[in-house]
N, C-alpha and C positions, 0 to 999 in steps of 0.2 A: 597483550595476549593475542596471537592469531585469531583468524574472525575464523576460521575453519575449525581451535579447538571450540571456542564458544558454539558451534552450529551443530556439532557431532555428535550433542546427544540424542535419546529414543526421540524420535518424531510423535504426532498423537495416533497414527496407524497404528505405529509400532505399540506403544502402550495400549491402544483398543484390543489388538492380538493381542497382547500377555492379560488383559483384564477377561478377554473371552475364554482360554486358558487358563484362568483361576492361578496363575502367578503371580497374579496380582489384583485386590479389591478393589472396587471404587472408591472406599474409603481408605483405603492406604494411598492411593494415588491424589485424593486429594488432599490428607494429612500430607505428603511430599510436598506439594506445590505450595502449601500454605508454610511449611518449614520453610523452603526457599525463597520463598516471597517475603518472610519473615526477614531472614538472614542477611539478602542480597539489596531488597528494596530501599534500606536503612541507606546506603551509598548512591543509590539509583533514583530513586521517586517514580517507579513505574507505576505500580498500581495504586491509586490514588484513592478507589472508592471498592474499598475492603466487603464482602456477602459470605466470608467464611463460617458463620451458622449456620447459614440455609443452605451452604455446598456439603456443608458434613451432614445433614437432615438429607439432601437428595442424595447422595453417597451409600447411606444408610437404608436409605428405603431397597434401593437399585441394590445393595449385597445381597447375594442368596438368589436372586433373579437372573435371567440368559438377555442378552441382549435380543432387538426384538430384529426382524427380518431387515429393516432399514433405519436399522443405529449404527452406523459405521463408528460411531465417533461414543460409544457404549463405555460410560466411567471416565469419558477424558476432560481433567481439569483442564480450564479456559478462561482466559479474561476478553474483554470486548471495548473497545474505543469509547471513552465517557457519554460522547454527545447521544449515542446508543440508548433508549429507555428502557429499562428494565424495571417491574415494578417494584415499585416499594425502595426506590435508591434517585438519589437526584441525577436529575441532566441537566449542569449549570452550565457549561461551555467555557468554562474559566472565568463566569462574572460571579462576583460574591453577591452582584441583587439578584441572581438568581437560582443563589445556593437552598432556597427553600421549595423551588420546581422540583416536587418526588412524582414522578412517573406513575402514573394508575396501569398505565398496561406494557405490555412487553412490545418489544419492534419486533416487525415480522421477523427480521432475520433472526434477533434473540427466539423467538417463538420456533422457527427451523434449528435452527443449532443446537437449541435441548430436546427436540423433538428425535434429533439425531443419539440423545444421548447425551453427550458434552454438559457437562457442570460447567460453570460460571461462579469461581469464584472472587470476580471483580471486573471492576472498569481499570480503565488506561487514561493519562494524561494527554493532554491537548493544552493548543495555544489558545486565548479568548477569537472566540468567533470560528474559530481552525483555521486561522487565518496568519500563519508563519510554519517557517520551517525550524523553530523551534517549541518546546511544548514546555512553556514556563507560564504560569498565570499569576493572579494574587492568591485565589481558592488553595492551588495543592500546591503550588511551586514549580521547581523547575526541575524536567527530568532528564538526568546527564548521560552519556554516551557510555556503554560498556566498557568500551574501549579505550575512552580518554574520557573521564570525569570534568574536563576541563571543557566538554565540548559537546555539540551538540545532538540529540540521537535523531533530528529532523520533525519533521509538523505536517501535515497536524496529527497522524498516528504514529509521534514518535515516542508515546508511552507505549505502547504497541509493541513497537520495534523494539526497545530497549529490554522489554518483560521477556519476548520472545529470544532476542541475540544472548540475553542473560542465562536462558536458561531457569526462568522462575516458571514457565508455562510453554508446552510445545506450540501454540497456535493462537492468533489474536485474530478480530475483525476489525477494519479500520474503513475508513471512507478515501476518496481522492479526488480534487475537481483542480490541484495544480500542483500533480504528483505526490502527496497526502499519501499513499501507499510506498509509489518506488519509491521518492527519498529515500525515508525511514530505511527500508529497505536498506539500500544502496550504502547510506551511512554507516549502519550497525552491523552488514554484511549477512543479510536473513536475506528470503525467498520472498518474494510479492508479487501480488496482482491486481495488476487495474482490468479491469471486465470491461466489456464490452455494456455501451450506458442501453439503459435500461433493462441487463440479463437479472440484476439482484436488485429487487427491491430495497426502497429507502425510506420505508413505509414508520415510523415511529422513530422517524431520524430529524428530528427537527428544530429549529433554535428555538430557545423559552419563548421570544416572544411570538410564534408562532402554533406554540406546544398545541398539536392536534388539532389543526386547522389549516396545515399543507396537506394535500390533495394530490401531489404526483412530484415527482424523483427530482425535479430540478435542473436546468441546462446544466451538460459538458458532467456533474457529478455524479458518482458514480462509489459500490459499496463491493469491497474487496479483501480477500484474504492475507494475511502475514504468517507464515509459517518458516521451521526451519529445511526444510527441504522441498521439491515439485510434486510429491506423490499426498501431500499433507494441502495444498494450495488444493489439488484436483479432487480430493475430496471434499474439504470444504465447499469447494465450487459443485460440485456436486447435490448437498443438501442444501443450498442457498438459490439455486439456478431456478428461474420462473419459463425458463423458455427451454424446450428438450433441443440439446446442442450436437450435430454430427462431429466424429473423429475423421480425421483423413490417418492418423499415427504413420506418417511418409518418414523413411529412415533419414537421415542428418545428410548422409554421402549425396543424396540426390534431389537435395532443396540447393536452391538458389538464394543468393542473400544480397542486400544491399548492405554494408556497412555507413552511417555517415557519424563521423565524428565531427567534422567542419558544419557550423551553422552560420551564414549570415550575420543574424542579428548577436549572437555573443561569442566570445573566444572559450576554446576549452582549458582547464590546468594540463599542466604535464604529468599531473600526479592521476589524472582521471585518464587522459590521453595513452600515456606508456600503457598501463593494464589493460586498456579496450584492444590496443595494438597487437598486443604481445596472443589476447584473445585471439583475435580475427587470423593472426599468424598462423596460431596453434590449429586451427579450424580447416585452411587452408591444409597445413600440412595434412590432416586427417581425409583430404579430398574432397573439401567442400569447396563451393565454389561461390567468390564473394567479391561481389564489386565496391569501388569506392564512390562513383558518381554515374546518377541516370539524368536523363534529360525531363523525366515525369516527375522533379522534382525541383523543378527549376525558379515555385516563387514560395520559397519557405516562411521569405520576412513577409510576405502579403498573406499568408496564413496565422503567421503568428499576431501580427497586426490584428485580423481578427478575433483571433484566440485572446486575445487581452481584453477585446472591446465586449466582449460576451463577458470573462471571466469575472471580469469590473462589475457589469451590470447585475449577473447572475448574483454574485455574494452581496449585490448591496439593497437585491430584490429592487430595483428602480429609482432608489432613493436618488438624490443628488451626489455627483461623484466629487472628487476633490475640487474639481473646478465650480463648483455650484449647478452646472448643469445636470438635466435631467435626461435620460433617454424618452427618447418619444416609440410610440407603438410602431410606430413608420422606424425608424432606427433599428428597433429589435425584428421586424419583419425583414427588412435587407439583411441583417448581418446572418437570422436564419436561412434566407438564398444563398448565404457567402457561404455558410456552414455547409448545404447542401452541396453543393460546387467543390467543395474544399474534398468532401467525401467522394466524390464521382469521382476526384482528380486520384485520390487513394485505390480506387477500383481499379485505375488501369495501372497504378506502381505491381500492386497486386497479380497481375495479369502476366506482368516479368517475372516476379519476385514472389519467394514464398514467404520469407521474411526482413523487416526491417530492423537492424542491430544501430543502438543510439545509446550513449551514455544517459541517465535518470538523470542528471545533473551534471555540472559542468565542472565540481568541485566536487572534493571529498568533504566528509563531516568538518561543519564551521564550529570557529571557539563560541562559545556561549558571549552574547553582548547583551547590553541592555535596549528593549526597544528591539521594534520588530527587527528581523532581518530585512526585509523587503521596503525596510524607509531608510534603509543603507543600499552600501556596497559589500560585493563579496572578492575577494582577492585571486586574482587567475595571473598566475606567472608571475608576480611581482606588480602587476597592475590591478588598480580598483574599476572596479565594473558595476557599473548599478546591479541590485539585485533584482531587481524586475525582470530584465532580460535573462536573467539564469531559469526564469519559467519557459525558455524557447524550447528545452528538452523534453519538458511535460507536455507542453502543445502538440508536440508533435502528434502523440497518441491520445490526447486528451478532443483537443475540436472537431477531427473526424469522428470521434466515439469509438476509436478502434483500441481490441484489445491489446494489454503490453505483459509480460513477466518479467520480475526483476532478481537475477540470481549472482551470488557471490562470483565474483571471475578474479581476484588479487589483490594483491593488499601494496597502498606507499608508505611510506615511514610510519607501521605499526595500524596504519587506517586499512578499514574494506575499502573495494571498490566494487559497483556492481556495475551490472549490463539488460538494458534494458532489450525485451525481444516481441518485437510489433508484427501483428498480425492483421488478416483482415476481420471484420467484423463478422461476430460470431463465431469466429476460429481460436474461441480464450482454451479449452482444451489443446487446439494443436500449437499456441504458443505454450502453454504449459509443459507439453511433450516434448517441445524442440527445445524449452530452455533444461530439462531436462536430460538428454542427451549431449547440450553440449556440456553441462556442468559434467558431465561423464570423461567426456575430452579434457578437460582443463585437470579435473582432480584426480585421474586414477593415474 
């Protein structure tokens, strides 16, 4: 099925409008969602951690009532990324010892997003730890690609993606700290956003053994929307935003762009390649103006280099890494200077450029294997490629902290392909705007 029919239907704007409009309840909207989640999940395994009592109870309170001055998102069924707390529902992260962690309180963002309105009638699939670009665990299983069952919907919000690209719910919340949003995205052919780190708290986002005794958001990670279209991300980002964000809204014809498909450290597919191209073409033709190489970008692999040595550190919280070694305080203090450096050097691409255009990944959606992806290889052109280096595309927008959107741009042999659109920091509105406009070029 085209990733475009899967993407086409009502947004949750769109269903907010008709529930304001009384064309439609809240409790019809979420009887919908729980039909289809019913019907579709049987083949999928999206929603893994089912709350359809308490969504028909909040449904029902909320009939008969006006939505309030700033409920945009007023009666709209939602699911949210498991690792997410919500109370009274577990947050195991795919371990089964930690299948009896039931959350006492809500994450702030769950706490924003119903505050908004939005029912919650479930969590999403995840890898154990969120730590692959697939979301198969022992707890719920493995959740497969809309598109191809055979294959993967990405990780670690790729129960997320799959609920969303399916069609069982217009919008998910998912987290990213090595493209954990755009993958998914990318893969299933939906809309995402990685936010600029520290705009959305990550406050009641935390692993079991940690449960409510993390204290602040965590290097490079970061908590972000999945939706089917830009007008649906900007809202979300909207009720979830800790920081009041300015628009520039600069028309498409009179931004500047860098394109890079070429990265140093890994080779791209053709199958990711052709699509990003045939984009950048299209964009062109429309009068935009798009380079393919700047010199302010001249040490990738020494960025990513660090982007790995933080990433490591960051998910292992200090533990010893596969080599037995420890990071020392003096370690994590230099590689924060590197981080720093790495951003200054982002300032001045910025300074040319209004946007940076990068594929999310290097490859389209992978077959389902056993065992992480990332203690493999992934397949580019008929060559095996470690999968480590396939996080070179995440890095990019992940170690400066800058923000990225990831929106549908074409499909290869039956797969989406997306396109990631990097901004400078705190311009996740105006990358959301511009990846918005260009989907306007590519689809109309």
């Amino acid at each position: 099925m085209s990733y475009l029919k899967l993407t086409e239907r009502a947004g949750a704007v769109e269903l907010a409008a008709k529930i304001r409009a009384g064309a439609l309840s809240p409790v019809e909207a979420v009887d919908h969602a729980i039909a289809r989640i019913e019907k579709l999940d049987a083949h999928i395994n999206a929603v893994v951690v089912c709350d359809f009592d308490r969504a028909r109870d909040t449904a029902k309170a909320m009939t008969g009532t006006n939505a309030g001055e700033n409920q945009p998102l007023f009666g709209v069924p939602m699911t949210i990324k498991e690792s997410f707390d919500i109370a009274g529902l577990p947050s195991c992260w795919g371990h089964q010892k930690f299948t009896g962690n039931i959350a006492k309180h809500d994450a702030k963002v769950v706490r924003q997003i119903k505050a908004a309105g939005a029912i919650l009638v479930g969590k999403t699939n995840v890898p154990p730890d969120l730590a692959d670009w697939q979301s198969n665990n022992p707890v719920y299983g493995r959740t497969n690609n809309p598109h191809d069952h055979t294959r993967s919907p990405g990780g670690s919000s790729g129960g997320a993606a799959a609920a969303v690209a399916s069609g069982m719910v217009a919008c998910d919340y998912g987290t990213d700290i090595g493209g954990s949003v755009r993958v998914p995205a990318h893969f299933c052919g939906i809309w995402g956003h990685k936010t600029s780190w520290g705009l959305v708290s990550k406050q009641g986002h935390d692993h079991p053994l940690l449960a409510e005794r993390a204290a602040h958001d965590g290097a490079l990670s970061i908590a972000g929307p999945l939706a089917r279209n830009a007008e649906d991300l900007a809202a979300l980002l909207a009720v979830t935003a800790n920081i009041p964000l300015q628009r520039r809204d600069k028309p498409l014809k009179d931004c500047r762009m860098l394109l890079l498909v070429d990265h140093p450290d890994c080779p791209v597919d053709a199958a990711v390649r052709g699509p990003t191209e045939a984009a950048a073409q299209a964009l062109e033709n429309a009068g935009v103006r798009i380079d393919r190489h700047s010199d302010r970008l001249s040490n990738l692999s020494a960025q990513q280099s660090g982007y790995m040595r933080m990433l490591n550190i960051a998910m292992a919280r200090g533990a010893p890494g596969p080599d037995g070694k420890r990071a020392s305080a003096a370690n994590w203090f230099d590689l924060l200077d590197e981080q720093a450096r790495c951003e200054m050097a982002w300032e001045e691409v910025f300074a040319d450029y209004d946007f940076v255009l990068a594929p999310p990944a290097p490859v389209l959606a992978v077959p389902h294997r056993e065992g992480r992806v990332f203690d493999g290889t992934v397949s580019v052109d008929g060559a095996e490629v470690s999968a480590g280096k396939a996080l070179a595309f995440a890095g990019l927008a992940s170690f400066p902290n800058l923000p990225s959107t990831v929106l549908p741009i074409g499909e290869s042999s039956g797969l989406p392909c997306g396109l990631q659109v990097i901004g400078p920091r705190w311009a996740d509105y105006d990358c959301i705007a511009a990846a918005a406009q260009i989907g306007q070029v590519l689809h109309s």
